[in-house]
VOPAGU-2260 file (C-alpha; in pm, 1 decimal, decimal comma):
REM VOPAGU-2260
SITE   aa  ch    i         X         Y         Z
SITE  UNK   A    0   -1278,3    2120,9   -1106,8
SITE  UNK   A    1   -1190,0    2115,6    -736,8
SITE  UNK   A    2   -1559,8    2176,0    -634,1
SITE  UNK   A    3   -1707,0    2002,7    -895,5
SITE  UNK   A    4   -1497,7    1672,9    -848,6
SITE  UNK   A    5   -1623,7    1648,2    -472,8
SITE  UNK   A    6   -1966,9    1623,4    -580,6
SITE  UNK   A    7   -1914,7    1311,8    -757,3
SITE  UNK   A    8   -1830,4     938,6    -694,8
SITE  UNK   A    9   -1477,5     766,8    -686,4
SITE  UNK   A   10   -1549,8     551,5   -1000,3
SITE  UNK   A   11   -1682,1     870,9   -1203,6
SITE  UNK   A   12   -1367,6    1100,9   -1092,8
SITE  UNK   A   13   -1133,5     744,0   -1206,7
SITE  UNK   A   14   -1281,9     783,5   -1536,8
SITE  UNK   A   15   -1225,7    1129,8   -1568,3
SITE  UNK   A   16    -869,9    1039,8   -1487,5
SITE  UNK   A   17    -817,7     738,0   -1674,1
SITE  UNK   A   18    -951,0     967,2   -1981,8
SITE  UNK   A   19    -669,5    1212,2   -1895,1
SITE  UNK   A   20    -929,8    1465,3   -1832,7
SITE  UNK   A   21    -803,5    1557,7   -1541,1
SITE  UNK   A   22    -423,5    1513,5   -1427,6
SITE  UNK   A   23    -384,6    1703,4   -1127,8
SITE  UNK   A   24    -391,9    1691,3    -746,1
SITE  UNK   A   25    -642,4    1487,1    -553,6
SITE  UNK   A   26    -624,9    1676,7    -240,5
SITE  UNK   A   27   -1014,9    1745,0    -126,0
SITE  UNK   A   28   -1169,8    1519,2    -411,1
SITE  UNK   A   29   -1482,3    1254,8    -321,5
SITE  UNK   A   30   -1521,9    1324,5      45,8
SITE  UNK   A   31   -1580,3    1011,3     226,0
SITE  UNK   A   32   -1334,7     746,9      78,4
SITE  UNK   A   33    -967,1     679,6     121,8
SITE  UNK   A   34    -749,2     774,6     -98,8
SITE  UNK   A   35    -412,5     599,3    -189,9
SITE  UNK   A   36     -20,3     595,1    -230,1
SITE  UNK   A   37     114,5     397,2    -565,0
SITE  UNK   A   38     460,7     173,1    -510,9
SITE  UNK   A   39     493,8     -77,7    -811,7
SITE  UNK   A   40     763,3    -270,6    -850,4
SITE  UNK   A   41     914,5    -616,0    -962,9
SITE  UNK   A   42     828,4    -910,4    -808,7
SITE  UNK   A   43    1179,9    -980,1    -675,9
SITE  UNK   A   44    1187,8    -645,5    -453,2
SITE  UNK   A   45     844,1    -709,5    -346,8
SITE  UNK   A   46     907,5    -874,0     -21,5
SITE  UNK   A   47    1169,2    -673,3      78,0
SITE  UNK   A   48     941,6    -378,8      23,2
SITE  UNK   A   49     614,9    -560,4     181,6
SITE  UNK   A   50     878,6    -611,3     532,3
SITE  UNK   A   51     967,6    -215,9     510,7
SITE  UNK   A   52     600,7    -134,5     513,3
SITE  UNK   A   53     555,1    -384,3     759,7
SITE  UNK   A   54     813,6    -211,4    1023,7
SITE  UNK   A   55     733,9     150,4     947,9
SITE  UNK   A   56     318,8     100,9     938,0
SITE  UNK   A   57     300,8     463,4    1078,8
SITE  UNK   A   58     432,7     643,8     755,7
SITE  UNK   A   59     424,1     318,6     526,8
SITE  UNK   A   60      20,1     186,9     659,8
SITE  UNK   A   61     -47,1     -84,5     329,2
SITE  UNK   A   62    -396,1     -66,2     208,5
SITE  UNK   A   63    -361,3    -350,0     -24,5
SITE  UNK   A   64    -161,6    -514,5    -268,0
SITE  UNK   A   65    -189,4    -715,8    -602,2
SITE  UNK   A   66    -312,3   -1049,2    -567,7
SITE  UNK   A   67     -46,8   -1184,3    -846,3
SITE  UNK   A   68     226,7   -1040,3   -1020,5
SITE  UNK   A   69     119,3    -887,6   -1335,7
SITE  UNK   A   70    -234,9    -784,1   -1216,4
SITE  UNK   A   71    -398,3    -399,7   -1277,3
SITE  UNK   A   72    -674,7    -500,1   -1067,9
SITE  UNK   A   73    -739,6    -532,0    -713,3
SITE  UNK   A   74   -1060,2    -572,4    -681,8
SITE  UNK   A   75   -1119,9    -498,0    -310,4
SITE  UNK   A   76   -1040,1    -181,6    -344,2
SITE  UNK   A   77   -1227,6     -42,2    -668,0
SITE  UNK   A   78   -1449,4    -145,3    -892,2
SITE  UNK   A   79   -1287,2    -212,2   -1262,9
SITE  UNK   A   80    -949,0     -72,7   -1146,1
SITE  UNK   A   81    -729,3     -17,5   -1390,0
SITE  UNK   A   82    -400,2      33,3   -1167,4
SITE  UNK   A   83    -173,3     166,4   -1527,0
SITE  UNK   A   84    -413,7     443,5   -1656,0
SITE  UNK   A   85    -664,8     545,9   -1295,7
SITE  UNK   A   86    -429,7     763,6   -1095,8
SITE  UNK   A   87    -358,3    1154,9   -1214,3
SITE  UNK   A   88     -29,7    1127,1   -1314,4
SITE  UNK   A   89     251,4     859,8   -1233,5
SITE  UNK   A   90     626,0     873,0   -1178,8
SITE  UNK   A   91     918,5     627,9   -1313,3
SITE  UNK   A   92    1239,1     552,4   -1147,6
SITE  UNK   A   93    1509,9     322,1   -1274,5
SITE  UNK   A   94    1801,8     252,6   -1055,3
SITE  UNK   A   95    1651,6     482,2    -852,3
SITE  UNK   A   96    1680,8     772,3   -1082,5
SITE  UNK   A   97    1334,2     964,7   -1139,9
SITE  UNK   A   98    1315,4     956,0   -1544,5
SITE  UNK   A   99     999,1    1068,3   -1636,7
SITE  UNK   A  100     621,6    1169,9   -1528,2
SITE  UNK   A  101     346,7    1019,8   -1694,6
SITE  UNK   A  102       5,2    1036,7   -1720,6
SITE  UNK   A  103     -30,7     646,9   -1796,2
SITE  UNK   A  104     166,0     362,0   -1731,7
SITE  UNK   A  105      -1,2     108,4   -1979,4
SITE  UNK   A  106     353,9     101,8   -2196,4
SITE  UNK   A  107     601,4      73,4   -1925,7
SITE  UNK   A  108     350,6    -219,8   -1802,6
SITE  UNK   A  109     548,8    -569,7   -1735,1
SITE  UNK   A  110     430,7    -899,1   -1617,5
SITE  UNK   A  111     654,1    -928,4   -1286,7
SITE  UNK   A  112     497,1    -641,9   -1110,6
SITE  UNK   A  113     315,2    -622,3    -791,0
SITE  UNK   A  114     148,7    -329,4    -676,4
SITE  UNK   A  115      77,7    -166,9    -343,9
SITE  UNK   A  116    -124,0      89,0    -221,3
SITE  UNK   A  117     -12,8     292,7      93,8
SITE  UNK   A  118    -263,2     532,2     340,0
SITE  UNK   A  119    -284,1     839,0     288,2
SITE  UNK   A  120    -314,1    1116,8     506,8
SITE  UNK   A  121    -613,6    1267,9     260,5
SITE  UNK   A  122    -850,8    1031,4     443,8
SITE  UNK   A  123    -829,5    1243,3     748,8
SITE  UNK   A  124    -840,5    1568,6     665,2
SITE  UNK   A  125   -1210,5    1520,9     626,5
SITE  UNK   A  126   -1238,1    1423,2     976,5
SITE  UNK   A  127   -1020,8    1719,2    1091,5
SITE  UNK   A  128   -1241,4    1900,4     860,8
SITE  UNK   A  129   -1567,1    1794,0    1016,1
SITE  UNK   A  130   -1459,6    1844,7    1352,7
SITE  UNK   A  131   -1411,5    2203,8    1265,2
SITE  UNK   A  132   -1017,6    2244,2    1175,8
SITE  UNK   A  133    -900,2    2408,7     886,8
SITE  UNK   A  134    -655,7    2213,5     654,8
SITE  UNK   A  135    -488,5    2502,3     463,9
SITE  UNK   A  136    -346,8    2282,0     149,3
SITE  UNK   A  137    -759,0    2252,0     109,0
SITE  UNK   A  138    -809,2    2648,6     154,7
SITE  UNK   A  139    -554,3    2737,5     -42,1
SITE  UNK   A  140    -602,6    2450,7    -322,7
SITE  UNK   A  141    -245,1    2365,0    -287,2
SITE  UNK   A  142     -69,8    1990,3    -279,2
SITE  UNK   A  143      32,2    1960,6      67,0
SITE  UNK   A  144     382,9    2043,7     193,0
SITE  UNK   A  145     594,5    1739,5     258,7
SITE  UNK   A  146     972,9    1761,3     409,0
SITE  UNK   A  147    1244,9    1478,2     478,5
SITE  UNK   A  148    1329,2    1478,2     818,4
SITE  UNK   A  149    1662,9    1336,8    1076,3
SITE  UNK   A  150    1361,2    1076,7    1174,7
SITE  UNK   A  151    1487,5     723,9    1095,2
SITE  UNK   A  152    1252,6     432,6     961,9
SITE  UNK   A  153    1319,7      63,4    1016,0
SITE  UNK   A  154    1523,4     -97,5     776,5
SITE  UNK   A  155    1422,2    -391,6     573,2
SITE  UNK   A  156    1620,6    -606,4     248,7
SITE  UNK   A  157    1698,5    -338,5      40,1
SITE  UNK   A  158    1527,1     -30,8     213,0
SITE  UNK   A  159    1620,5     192,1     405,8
SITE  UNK   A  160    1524,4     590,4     466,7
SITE  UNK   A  161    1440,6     881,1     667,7
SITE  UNK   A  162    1012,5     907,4     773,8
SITE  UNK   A  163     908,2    1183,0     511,5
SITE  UNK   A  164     640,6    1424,3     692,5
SITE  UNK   A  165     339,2    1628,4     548,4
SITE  UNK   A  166     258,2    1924,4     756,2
SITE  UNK   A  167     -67,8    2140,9     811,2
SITE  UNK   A  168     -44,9    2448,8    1050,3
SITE  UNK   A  169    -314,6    2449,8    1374,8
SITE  UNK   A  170    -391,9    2641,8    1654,8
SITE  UNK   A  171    -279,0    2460,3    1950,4
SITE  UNK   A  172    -574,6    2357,0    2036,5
SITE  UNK   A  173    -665,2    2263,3    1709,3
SITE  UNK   A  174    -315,7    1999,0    1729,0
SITE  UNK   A  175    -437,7    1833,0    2038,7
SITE  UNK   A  176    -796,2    1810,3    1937,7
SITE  UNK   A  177    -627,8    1664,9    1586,2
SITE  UNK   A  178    -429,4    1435,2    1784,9
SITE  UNK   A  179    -728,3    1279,4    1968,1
SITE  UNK   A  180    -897,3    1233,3    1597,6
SITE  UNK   A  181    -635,5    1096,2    1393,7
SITE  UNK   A  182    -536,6     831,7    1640,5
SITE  UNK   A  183    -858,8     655,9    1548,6
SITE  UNK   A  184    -703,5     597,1    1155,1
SITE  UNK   A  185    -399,8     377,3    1217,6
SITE  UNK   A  186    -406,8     285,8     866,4
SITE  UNK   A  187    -369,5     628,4     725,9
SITE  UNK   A  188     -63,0     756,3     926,8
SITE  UNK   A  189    -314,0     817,6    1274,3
SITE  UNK   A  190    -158,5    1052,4    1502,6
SITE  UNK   A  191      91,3    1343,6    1398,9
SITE  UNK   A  192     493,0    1253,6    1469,4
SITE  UNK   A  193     541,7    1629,4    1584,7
SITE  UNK   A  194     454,3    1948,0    1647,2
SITE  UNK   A  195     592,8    2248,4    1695,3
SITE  UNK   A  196     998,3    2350,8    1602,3
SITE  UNK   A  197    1030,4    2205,3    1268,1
SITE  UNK   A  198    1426,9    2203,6    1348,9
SITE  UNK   A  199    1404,2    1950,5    1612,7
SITE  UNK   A  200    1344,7    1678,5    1318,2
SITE  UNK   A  201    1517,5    1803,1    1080,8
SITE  UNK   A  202    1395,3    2044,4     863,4
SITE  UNK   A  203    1518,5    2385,3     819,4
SITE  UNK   A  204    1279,4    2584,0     627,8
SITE  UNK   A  205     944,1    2551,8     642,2
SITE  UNK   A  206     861,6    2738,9     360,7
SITE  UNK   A  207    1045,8    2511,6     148,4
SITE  UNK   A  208     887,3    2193,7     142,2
SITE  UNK   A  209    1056,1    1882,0     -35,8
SITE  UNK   A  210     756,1    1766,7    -191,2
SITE  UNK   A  211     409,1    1962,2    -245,6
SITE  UNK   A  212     408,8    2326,5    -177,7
SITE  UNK   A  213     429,5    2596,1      73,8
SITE  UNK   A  214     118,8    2684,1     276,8
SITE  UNK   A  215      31,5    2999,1     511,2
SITE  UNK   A  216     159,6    2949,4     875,0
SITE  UNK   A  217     -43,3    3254,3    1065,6
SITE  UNK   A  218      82,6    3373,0    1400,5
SITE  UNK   A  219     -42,0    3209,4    1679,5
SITE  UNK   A  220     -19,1    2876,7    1468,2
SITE  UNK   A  221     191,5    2567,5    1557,4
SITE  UNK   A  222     309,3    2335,7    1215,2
SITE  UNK   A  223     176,5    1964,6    1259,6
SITE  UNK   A  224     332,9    1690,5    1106,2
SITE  UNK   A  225     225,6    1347,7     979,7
SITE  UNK   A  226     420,5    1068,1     885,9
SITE  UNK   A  227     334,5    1051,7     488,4
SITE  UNK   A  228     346,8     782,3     246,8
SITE  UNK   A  229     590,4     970,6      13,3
SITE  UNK   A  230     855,6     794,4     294,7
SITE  UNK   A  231     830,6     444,9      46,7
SITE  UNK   A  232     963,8     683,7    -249,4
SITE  UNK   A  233    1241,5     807,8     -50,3
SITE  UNK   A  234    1336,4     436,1      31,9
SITE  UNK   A  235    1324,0     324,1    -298,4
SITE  UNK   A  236    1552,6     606,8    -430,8
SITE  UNK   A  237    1759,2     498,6    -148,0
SITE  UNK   A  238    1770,2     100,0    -287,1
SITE  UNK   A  239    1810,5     185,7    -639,5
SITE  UNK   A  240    1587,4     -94,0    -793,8
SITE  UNK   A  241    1638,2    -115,2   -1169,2
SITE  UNK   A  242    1254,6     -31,3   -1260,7
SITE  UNK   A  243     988,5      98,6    -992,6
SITE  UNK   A  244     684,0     302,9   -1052,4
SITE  UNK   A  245     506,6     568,7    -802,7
SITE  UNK   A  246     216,6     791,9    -777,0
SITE  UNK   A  247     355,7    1174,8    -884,1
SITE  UNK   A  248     322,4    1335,3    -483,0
SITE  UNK   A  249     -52,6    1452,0    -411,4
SITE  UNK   A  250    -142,4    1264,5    -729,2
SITE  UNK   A  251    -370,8     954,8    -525,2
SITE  UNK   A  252    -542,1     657,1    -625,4
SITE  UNK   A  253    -924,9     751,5    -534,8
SITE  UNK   A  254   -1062,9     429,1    -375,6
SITE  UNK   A  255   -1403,8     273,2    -290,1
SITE  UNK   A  256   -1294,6     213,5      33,2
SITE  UNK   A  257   -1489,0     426,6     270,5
SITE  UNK   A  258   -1327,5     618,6     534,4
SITE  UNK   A  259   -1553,1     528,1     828,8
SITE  UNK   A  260   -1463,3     173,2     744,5
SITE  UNK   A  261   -1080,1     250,9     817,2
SITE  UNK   A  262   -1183,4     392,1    1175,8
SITE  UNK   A  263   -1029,7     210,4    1416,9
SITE  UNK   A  264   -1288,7     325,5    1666,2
């Protein structure tokens, strides 16, 4: 499936998806065009939540958003979209609990909510790739590791939470070179947060990610971090809405957008 699914087109692999013929990680899948975060919730959080994003663009960057209330469409982003059945596998929070994981959405479904979609560091790692940097979650077929970290975000209504991180070990000259690269995608996280001593922001194992799972750190190999769009969930668990749906970590929303198209230069 991994190898398979990059040989194919966004639309074909949200088919697959929206068939439930596939429900896992997206990490690696359609080469070439961004892939996004999932944050749906009721219209009266939804500018409270649209501010957040707004002040913490590095880990929160919004792709786009619903056009009204109600919507499962955007069409901008991909063509016949169905927001409630096209991403791998979804997760549902009420008052900020995590209840369930689903593979569909279409019966939790109301009229008041708005959807956004949030950059995701996927859309890089092709770059990095291309410029001749291993991404290990790719080697190893694993979701990538995410951690909370002691790095505050803005605060806005509601929200408020510590920048979750995704992490890929690199030779240091690999992190620099990285560095140079990702600054050109602004709207997918750019340019890592940190390198180096994962203590320093806060996290004190790195083989025990928060989110995703573990990867091989070799010797000789810094960890680089990202700010990640997994930040919004820990934000929301934070405000305690009464309903809110997410994408399940690693599980993306494979777009039409291309990735060349998000460069900023």
């Amino acid at each position: 499936m991994q190898h398979n699914a990059s040989l194919t087109t966004p639309y074909a692999i949200r088919n697959m998806i929206r068939n439930e013929d596939y429900t896992g990680h997206t990490s690696g899948f359609v080469p070439g065009f961004v892939q996004a975060n999932l944050v749906i919730l009721p219209k009266q959080y939804a500018f409270d939540f649209l501010q957040f994003c707004q002040a913490n663009k590095k880990a929160c960057p919004i792709v786009a958003s619903s056009s009204a209330p109600g919507a499962i469409t955007i069409p901008n982003v991909a063509h016949d979209l169905d927001i409630r059945t096209d991403l791998p596998r979804y997760r549902i929070f009420k008052q900020g609990q995590l209840i369930e994981e689903v593979t569909n959405i279409k019966e939790h479904w109301r009229d008041d909510l708005v959807t956004f979609l949030i950059g995701c560091s996927f859309s890089f790692e092709e770059s990095l790739q291309a410029a001749g940097i291993e991404i290990r979650n790719i080697t190893e077929h694993k979701n990538v590791p995410m951690y909370m970290t002691n790095i505050p975000c803005e605060s806005a209504g509601i929200f408020q939470a510590n920048m979750v991180v995704s992490m890929r070990p690199m030779k240091p000259a690999d992190a620099i070179r990285a560095i140079q690269i990702c600054s050109r995608f602004p709207d997918v996280h750019g340019a890592p947060v940190h390198f180096g001593d994962p203590t320093t922001i806060g996290i004190k194992d790195i083989n025990r990610p928060n989110f995703g799972e573990s990867v091989t750190i070799k010797d000789g190999e810094v960890p680089v971090f990202w700010a990640c769009g997994v930040t919004p969930q820990v934000a929301i668990a934070n405000a305690a809405p009464d309903f809110c749906i997410t994408h399940s970590p690693g599980h993306m929303l494979i777009t039409d957008i291309q990735n060349a198209h998000i460069s900023a230069f």
